[in-house]
C-alpha positions as CSV (number, residue, x, y, z in Angstrom):
1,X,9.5,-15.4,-19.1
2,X,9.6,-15.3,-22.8
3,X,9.1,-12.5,-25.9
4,X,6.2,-14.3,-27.9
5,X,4.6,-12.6,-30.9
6,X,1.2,-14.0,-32.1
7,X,0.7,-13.5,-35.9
8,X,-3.3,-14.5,-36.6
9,X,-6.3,-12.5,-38.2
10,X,-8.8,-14.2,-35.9
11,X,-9.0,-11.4,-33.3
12,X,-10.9,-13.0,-30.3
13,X,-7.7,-16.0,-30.6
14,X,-5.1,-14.0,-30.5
15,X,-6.4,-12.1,-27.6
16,X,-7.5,-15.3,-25.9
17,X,-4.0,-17.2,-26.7
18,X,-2.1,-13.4,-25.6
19,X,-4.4,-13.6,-22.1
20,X,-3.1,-17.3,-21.3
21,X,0.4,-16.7,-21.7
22,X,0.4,-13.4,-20.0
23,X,-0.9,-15.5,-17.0
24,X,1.8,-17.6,-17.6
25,X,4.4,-14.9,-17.1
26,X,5.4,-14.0,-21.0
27,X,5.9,-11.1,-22.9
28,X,3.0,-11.4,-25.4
29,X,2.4,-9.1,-28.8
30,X,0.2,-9.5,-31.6
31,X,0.2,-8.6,-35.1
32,X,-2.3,-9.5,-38.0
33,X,-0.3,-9.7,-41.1
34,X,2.9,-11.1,-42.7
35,X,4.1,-7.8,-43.0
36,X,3.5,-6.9,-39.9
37,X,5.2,-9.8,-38.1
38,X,7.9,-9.7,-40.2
39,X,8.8,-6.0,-39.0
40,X,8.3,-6.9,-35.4
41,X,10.7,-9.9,-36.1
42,X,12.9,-7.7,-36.7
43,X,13.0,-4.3,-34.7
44,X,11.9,-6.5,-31.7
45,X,12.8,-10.2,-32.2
46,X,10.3,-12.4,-30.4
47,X,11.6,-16.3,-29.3
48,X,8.7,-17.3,-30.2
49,X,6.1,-16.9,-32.9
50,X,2.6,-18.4,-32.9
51,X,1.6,-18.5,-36.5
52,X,-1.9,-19.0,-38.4
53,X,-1.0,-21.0,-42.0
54,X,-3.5,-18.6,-43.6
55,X,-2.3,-15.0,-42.4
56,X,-3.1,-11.9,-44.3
57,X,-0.5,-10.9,-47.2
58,X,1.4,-14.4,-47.6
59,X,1.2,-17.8,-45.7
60,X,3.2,-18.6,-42.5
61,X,5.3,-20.6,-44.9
62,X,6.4,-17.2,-46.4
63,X,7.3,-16.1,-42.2
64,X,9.2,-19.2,-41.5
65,X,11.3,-18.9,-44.2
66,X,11.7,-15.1,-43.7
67,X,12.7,-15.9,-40.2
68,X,15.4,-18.9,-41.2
69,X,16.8,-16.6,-44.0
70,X,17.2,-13.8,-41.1
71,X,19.2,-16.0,-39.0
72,X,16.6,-14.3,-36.0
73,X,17.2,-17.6,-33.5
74,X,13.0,-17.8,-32.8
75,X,11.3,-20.9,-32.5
76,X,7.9,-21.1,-34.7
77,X,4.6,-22.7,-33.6
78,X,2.0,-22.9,-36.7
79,X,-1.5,-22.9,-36.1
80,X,-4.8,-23.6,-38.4
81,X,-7.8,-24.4,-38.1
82,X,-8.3,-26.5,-41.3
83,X,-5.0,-27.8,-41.4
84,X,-3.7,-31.3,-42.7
85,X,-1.0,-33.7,-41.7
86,X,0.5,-32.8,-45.3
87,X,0.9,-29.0,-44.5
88,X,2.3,-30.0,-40.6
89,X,4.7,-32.0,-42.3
90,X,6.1,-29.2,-44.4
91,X,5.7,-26.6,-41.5
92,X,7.9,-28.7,-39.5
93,X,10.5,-29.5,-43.2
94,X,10.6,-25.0,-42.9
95,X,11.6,-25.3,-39.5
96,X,8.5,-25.1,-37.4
97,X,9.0,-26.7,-33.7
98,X,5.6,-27.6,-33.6
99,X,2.3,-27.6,-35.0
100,X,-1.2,-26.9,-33.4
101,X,-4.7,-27.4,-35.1
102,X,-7.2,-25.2,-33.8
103,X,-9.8,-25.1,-31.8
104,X,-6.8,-24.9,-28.9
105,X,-7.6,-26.1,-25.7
106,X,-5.7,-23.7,-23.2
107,X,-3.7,-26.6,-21.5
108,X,-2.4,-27.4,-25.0
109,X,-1.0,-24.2,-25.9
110,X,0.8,-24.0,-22.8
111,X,2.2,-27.2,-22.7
112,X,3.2,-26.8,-26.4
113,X,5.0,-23.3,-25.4
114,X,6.7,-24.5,-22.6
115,X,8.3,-27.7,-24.6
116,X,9.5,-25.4,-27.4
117,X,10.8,-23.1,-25.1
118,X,12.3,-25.3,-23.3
119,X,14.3,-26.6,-26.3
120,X,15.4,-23.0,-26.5
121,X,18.7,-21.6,-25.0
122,X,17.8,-19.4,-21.8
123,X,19.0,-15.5,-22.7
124,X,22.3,-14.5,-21.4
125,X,23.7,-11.3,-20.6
126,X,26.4,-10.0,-22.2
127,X,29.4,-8.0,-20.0
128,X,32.2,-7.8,-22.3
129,X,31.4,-4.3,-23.0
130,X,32.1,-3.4,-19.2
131,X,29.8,-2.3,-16.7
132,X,27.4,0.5,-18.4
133,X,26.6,-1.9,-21.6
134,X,26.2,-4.5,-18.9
135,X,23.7,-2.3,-16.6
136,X,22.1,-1.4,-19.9
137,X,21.0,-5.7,-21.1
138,X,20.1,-6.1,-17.3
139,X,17.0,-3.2,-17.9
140,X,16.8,-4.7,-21.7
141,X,16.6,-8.3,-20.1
142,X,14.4,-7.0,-16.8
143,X,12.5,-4.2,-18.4
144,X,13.2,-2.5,-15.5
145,X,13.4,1.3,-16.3
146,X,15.2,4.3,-14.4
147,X,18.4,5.9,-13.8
148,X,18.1,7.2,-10.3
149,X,20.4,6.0,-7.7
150,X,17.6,3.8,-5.9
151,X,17.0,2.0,-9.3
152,X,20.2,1.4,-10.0
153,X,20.1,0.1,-6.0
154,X,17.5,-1.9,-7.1
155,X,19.1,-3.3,-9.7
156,X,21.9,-4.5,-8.7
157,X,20.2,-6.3,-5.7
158,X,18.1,-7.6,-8.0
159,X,20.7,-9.7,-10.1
160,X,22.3,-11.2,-6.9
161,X,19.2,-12.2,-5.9
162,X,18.4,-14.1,-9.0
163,X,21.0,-15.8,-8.2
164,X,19.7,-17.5,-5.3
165,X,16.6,-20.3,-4.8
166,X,15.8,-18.1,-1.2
167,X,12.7,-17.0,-0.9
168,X,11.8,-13.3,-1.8
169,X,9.6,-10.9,-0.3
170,X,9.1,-7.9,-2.0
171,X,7.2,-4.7,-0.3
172,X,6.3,-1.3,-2.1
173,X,2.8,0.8,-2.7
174,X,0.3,0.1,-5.1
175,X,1.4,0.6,-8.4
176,X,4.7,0.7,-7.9
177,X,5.8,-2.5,-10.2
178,X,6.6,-5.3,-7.8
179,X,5.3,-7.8,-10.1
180,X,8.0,-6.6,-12.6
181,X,10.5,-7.1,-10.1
182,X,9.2,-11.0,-9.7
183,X,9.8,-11.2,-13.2
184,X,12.7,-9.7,-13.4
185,X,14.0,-12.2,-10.6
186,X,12.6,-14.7,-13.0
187,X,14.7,-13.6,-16.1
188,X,18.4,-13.7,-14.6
189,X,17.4,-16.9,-12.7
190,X,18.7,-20.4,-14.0
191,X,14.9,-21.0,-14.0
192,X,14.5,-18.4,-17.1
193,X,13.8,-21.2,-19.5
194,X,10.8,-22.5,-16.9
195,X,7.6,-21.3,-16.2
196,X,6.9,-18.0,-14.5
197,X,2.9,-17.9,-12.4
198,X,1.8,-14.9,-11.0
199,X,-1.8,-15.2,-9.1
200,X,-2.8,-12.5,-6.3
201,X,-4.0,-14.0,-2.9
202,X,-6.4,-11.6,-2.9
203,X,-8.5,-12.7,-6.1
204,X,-9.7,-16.2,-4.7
205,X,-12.1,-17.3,-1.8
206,X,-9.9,-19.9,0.8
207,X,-11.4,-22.7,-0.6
208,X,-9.9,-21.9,-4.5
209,X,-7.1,-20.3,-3.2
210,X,-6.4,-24.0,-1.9
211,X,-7.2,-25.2,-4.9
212,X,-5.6,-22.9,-7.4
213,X,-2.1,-23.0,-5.4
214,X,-2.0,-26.9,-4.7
215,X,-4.7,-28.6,-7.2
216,X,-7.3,-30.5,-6.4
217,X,-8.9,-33.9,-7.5
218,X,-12.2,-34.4,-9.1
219,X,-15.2,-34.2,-6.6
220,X,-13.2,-33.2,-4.0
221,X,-15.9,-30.0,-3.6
222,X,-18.4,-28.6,-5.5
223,X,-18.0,-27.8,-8.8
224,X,-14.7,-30.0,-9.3
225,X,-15.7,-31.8,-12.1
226,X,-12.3,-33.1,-13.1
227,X,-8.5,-33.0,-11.5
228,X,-6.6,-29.9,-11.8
229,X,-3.2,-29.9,-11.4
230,X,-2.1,-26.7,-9.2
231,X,0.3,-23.6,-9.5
232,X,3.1,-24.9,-7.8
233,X,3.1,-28.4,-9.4
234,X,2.3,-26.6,-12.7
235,X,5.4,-24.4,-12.3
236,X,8.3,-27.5,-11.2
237,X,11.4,-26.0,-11.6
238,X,9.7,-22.3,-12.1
239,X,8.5,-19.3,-10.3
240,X,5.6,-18.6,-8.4
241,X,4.5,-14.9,-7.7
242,X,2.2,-14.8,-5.0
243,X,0.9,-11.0,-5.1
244,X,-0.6,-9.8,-1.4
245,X,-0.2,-12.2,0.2
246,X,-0.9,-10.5,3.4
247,X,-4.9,-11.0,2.3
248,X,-4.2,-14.4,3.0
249,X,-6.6,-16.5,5.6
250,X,-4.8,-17.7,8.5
251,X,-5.4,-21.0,7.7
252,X,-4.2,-20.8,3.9
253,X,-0.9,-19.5,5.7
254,X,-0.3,-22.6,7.2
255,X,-0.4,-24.7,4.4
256,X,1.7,-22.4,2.6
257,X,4.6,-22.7,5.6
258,X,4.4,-26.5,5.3
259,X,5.1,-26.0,1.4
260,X,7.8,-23.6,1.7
261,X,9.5,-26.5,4.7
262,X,8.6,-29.4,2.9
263,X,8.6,-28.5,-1.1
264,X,5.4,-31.0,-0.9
265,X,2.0,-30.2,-2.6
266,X,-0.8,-32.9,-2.1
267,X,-4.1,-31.2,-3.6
268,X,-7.7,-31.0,-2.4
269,X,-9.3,-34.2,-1.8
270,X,-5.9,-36.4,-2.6
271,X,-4.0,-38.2,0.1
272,X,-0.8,-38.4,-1.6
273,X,1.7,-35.8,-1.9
274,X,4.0,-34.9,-4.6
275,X,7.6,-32.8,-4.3
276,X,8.1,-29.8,-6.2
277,X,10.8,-27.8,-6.7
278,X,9.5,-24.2,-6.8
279,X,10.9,-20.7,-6.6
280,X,8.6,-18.4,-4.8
281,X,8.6,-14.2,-4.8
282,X,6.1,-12.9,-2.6
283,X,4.8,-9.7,-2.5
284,X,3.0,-7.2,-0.4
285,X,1.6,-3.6,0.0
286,X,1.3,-3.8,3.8
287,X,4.0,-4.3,6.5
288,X,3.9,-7.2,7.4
289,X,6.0,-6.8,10.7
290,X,2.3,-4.6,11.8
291,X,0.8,-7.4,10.1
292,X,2.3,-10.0,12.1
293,X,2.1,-7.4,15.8
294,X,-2.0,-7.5,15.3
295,X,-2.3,-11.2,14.6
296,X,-3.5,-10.9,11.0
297,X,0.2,-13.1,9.7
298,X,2.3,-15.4,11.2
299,X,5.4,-14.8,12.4
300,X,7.1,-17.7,11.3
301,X,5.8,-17.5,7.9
302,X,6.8,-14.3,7.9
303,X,10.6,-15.5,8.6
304,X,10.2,-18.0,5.6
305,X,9.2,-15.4,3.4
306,X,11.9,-12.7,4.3
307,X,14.8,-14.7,3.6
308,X,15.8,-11.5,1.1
309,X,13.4,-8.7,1.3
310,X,13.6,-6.2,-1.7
311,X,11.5,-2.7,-1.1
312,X,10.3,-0.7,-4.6
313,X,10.7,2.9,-3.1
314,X,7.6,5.2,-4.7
315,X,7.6,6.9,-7.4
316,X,7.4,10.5,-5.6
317,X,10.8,9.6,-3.9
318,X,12.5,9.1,-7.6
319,X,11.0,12.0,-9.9
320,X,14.5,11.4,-12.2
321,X,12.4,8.4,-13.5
322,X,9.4,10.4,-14.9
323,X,11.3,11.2,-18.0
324,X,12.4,7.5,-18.6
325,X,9.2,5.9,-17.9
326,X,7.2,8.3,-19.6
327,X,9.2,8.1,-23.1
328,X,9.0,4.2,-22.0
329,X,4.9,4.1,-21.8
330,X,4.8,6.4,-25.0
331,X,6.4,3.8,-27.5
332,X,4.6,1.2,-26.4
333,X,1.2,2.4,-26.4
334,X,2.1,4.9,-29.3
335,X,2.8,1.2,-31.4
336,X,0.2,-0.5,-30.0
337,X,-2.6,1.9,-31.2
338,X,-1.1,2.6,-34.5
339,X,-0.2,6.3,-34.2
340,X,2.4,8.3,-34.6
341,X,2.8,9.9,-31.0
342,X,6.7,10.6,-31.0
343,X,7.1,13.0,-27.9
344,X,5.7,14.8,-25.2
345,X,5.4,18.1,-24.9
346,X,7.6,20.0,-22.3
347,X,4.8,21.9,-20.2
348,X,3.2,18.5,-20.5
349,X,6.1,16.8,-19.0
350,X,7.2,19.3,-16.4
351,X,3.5,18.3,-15.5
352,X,4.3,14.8,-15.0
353,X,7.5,15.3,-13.3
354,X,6.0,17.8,-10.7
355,X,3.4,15.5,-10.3
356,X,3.3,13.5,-6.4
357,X,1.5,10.2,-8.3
358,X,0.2,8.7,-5.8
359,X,-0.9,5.3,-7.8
360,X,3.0,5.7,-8.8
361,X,4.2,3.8,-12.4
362,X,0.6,2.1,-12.8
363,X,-1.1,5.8,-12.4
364,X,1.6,6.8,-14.9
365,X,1.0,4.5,-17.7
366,X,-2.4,5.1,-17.8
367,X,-2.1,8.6,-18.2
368,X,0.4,7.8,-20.5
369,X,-2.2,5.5,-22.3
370,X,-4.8,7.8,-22.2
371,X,-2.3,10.6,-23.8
372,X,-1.4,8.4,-26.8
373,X,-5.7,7.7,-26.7
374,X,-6.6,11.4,-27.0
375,X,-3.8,12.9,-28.5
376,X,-4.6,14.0,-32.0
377,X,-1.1,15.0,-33.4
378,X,2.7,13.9,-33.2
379,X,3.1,15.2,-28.9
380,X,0.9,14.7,-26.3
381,X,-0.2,18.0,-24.8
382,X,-1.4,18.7,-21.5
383,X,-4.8,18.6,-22.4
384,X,-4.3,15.1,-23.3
385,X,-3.4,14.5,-19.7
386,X,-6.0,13.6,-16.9
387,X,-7.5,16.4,-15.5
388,X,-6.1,15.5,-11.8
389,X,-2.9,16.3,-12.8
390,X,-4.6,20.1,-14.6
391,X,-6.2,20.7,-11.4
392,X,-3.6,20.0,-8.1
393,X,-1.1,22.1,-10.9
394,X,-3.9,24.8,-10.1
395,X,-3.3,24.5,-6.7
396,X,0.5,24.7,-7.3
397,X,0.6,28.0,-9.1
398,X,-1.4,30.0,-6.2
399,X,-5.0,29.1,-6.4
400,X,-4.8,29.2,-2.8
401,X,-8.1,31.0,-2.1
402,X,-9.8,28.2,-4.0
403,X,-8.1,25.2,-2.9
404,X,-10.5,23.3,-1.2
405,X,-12.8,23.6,-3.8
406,X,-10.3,22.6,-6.6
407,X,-9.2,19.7,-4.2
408,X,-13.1,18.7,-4.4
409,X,-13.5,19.2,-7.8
410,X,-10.4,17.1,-8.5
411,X,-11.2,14.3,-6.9
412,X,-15.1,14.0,-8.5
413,X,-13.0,14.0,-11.7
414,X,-10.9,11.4,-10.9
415,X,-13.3,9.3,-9.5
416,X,-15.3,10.0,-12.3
417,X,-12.8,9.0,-15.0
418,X,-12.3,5.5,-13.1
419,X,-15.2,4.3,-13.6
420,X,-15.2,5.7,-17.1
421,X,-17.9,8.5,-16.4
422,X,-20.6,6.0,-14.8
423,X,-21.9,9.2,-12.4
424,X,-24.3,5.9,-10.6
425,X,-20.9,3.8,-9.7
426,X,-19.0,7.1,-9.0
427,X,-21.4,8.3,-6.6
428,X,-21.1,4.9,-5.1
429,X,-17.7,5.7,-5.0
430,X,-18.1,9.0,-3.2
431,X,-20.5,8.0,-1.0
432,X,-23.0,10.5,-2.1
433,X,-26.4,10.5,-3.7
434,X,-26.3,11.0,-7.4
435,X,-28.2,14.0,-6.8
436,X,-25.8,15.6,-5.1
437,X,-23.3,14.4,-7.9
438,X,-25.0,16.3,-10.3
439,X,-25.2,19.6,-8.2
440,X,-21.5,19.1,-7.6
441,X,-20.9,19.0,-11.4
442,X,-23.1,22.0,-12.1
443,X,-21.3,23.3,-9.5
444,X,-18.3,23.1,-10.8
445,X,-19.4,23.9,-14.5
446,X,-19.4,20.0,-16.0
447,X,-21.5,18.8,-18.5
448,X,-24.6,17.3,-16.4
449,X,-26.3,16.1,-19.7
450,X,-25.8,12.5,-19.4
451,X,-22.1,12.8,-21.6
452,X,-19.3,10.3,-20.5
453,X,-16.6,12.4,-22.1
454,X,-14.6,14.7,-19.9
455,X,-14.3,18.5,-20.0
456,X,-11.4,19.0,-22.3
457,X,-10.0,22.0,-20.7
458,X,-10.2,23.3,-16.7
459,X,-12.3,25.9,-16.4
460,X,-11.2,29.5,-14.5
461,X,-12.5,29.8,-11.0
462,X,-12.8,33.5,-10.6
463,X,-12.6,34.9,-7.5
């Protein structure tokens, strides 16, 4: 997995190119001037910057050789979409490592990444400093955040695992970051420099589950208008992260225990088979040992899997980390919408820390998110927060005679803000009429007018 900063005023490519390297497991940010990519350079240096010849405020001729001067060590892709062979020549004279003319077929771009960053040294950790500066570039490198003793556990297990070419299978709740862990697995591995493929079992039919994990040729079903090479193939000498894989069909499972035996892929409709070599992290919100008691996994896939199994403990068991993670999700989304959101306030974060969060670090960041969204000075303040959190705090500090109520009236809210106030898909949700929705919000002394914005305050219940 890489750091890769897109510099390019077309909005709809930079999102486009940010979504296809995300899927390929990188770090992608996006900026729309020379300016602008010139700070991030700098206060977060990228190794690798996609650059449009005609950014706003100078020319990427300007970036390359602000980068060169800098000494920053990135690699430079430029990109145009009236480009010549004249100005690829000069790109590559500035020291560009490639050069892409656009429209960019999503294939291309990958392949293109991949090469340069390939070419690039893989990131090494430095431990001269002894073992508190090394703990501290093994979160930089992992982006794993927390101080609490079953982080730190984590941690440490994590970098002798990456170590190793064994199978993992990581277990944890929703939301608790086990994709991160992959990654981080990812990062301290010797296969760092190689691609990183996360895809969730859960998100494909059998049939293009097959297909998306293995390949297949063209015509071999349907819709297959042309071969496609597969995730394993695709990611020789990589990482695979196969996200619940306990949604898996029976059937899928055996094919995916001949792989992990065999290392050999032959896709759909083919009848030759290719060897890859291919790290692969599992991951799971179930038990699988219940899982494989009931029938729904095999056992000896199961076995295959296991070789090391890493569990993320919840949230609610390490409330140390609220602090950390919070300040964490602040900067990031405080940058990426432009404001200047520095700090929570205190009754705000003594809110978070005695929340349970049930949706753990996902449920987090989004309330995080929607903070930095709503707030409109320098702190978030607790009516920034979502109103979950306002209401089970009721319940907390002795509304006792009203509980059931505020439990009910809590969870209409969240459901509502979900689905982004759609009171049709909420009642869907709730399994009630909408009619009954709207007596329920009356009820509870919501706007009923239609409005999708949330009450901005919880209002008394009087006894």
């Amino acid at each position: 997995m890489a750091r890769i900063l897109i510099v390019d005023g077309e909005e709809a490519f930079a999102r486009s190119a940010a979504s296809t390297l995300h899927l390929q497991g990188h770090e992608v940010a996006s900026c729309r001037t020379l300016d602008e990519a010139q700070r991030a350079c700098v206060s977060s240096p990228p190794q690798l910057v996609l650059v449009d010849l005609r950014i706003e405020g100078g020319g990427a001729f300007e970036l390359l050789d602000r980068i060169r001067n800098a000494r920053l060590g990135c690699g430079v892709i430029v990109t145009t979409s009236a480009g010549s062979i004249e100005s690829a020549v000069e790109a590559i004279q500035r020291g560009a490592v490639n050069y892409l003319r656009k429209p960019i077929e999503s294939t291309d771009l990958v392949a293109v990444v991949s090469e340069a960053l390939s070419k690039a040294p893989a990131p090494q950790i430095e431990r001269h400093h002894g073992v508190a500066s090394a703990q501290e570039d093994l979160r930089a490198l992992t982006g794993i955040v927390g101080s609490s003793q079953a982080m730190e556990n984590l941690l440490r297990l994590v970098e002798k695992v990456a170590g190793t070419d064994s199978s993992v299978l990581i277990t944890g709740e929703t939301g608790v970051g086990k994709e991160l862990i992959g990654r981080a697995i990812h990062r301290l591995s010797r296969r760092a420099d190689r691609v990183f493929c996360a895809v969730n079992s859960a998100a494909f039919p059998e049939t293009l589950l097959e297909s998306e994990l293995f390949g297949h040729r063209r015509g071999a079903f349907t819709g297959a208008t042309g071969n496609k090479k597969g995730l394993f193939e695709f990611a020789h000498e990589g990482t695979v992260f196969l996200d619940e894989v306990a949604e898996m069909p029976l059937s899928m499972q055996v094919k995916l225990l001949r792989f992990l035996q065999t290392g050999e892929v032959r896709p759909v409709g083919d009848e030759t088979t290719r060897y890859v070599d291919v790290r692969l992290v599992a991951a799971t919100n179930k038990t699988l040992e219940r899982e494989v008691a009931i029938g729904n996994f095999r056992e000896d896939l199961y076995y295959r899997l296991a070789v090391i199994p890493i569990h993320v403990p919840p949230l609610r068991e390490r409330p140390e980390d609220i602090r950390a993670l919070s300040s964490h999700f602040l900067r990031r989304f405080s940058q990426r919408a432009g404001k200047s959101v520095s700090a929570i306030a205190e009754d705000a974060m003594e809110l978070l820390v005695g929340y349970a969060w049930p949706g753990n670090v996902r449920q987090l960041e989004n309330s995080i998110e929607r903070g930095v969204a709503l707030c409109q000075g320098t702190q978030i303040q607790v009516e920034d927060l979502p109103v979950r959190l306002k209401e089970e705090s009721l319940v907390r500090e002795g509304e006792t005679i009203h509980s059931l109520q505020v439990m009910e009236r809590s969870h209409i809210l969240s459901t509502l803000e979900q689905v982004n106030w759609n009171r049709k898909r909420a009642a869907a949700l709730l399994q009630i009429s909408t009619t009954t929705l709207w007596r329920r919000l009356k009820e509870f002394g919501i706007e009923t007018d239609g409005s999708r914005r949330p009450p901005t305050s919880v209002p008394s219940l009087s006894r």
